[in-house]
N, C-alpha and C positions, 0 to 999 in steps of 0.2 A: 336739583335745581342749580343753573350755574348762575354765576355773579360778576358784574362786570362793572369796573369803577371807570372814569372818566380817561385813565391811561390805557384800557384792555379787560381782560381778563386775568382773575385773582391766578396768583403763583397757588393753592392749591387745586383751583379748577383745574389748570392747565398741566399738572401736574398728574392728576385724575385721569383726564382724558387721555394723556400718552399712557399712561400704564395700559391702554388698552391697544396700543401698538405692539405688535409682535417682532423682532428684529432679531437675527443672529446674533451671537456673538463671537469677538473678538479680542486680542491683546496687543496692545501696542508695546515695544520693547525697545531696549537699547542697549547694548554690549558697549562700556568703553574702560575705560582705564579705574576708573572707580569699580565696574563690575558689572555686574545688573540692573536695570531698573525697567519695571513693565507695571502697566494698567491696565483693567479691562475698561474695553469698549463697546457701547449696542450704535454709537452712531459713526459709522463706517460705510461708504459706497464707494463705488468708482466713481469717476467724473469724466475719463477721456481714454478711447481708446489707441488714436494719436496724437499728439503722444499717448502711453498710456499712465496715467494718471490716476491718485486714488485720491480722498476726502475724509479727516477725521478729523472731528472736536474733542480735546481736551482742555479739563477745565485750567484755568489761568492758576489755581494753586497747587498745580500738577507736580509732584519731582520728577514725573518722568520727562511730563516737558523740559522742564528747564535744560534735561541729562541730552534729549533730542535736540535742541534748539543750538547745545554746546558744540554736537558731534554731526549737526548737519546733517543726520539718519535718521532710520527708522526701519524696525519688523513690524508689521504686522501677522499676527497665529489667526487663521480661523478655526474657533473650535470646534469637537466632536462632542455629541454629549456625555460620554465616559468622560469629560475634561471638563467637568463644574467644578471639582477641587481645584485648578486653574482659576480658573474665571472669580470663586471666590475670595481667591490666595492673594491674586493681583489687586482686584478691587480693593481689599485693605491695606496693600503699598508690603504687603507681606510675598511676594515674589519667593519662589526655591529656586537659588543656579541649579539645580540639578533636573529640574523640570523645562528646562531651554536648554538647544545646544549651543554649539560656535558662535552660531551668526544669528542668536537671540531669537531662534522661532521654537516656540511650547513645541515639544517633541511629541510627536503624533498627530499633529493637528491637523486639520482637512486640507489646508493649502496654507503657504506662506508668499509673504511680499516683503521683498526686501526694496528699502526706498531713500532715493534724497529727498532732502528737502525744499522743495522749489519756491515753496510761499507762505506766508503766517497771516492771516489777516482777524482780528479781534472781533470781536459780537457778544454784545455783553456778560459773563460771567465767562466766556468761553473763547478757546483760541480753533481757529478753522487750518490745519494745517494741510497742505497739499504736499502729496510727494509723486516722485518721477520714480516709476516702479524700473527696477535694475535687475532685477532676479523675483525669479516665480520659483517656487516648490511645490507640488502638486503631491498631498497626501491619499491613502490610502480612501476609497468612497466608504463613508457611514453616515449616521445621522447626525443633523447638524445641534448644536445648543444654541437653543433658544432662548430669549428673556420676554416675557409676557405675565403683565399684571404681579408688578414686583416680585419672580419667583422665575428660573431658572429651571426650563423646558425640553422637554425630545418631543418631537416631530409624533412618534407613538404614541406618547403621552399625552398627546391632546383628541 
């Protein structure tokens, strides 16, 4: 039964219902002077193919943000599903340099985007960052990792 107060719908209705969205994932990264810093991410698209352009939300109490925001960049990894140690390593701000090379993309990943950053625009708990893709890497084809119904997915596995 869902529930809806005079502003919307309850944060965990809404919360419910997306667990039932299925999305790739992904890690947003940053190489600078301090070292590493990467998160995982499920909300990731493109936005523009000219330019070409991608779209990711981090939350406002991000450190990777703040590390992106300093150095004006960004990687994006998209993962394989051999790389859920990845994806969970990051999510807890617990990152391995030795799991990213150079230029901050998880080594083995399906594709990488290397990016500036062109725009920041705020939405509530979340920052919407746009960047201008500068470099592609195109990995190796396997299956992708998935996140559906709070749990971390292959494509075979469902």
């Amino acid at each position: 039964m869902s529930q809806s107060t005079p502003e919307g719908v309850s944060a965990p209705d809404f919360r419910e219902a997306l667990a039932r969205w299925a999305s790739g994932v992904a890690v947003v990264s940053v190489r600078d002077e301090q070292g590493l810093a990467a998160t995982t991410v499920s909300s990731f698209n493109s936005l523009s193919l000219t330019p070409p352009l991608v779209v990711v939300a981090l939350s406002e109490s991000s450190r990777t943000l703040k590390r992106v925001q300093a150095s004006g960049r960004f990687s994006v990894s998209i993962l394989a599903s051999a790389q859920r140690d990845i994806a969970v390593r990051c999510s807890k701000g617990e990152a391995e340099d030795a799991a990213f090379d150079d230029d901050a993309f998880a080594r083995d990943c399906l594709a990488g985007l290397s990016c500036t950053l062109r725009d920041l625009y705020r939405y509530g708990d979340h920052l919407l960052l746009i960047g201008q893709v500068v470099n592609v890497r195109r990995g190796e084809e396997r299956e992708p990792l998935l996140y559906w119904n709070r749990a971390y997915r292959a494509v075979t596995a469902l």
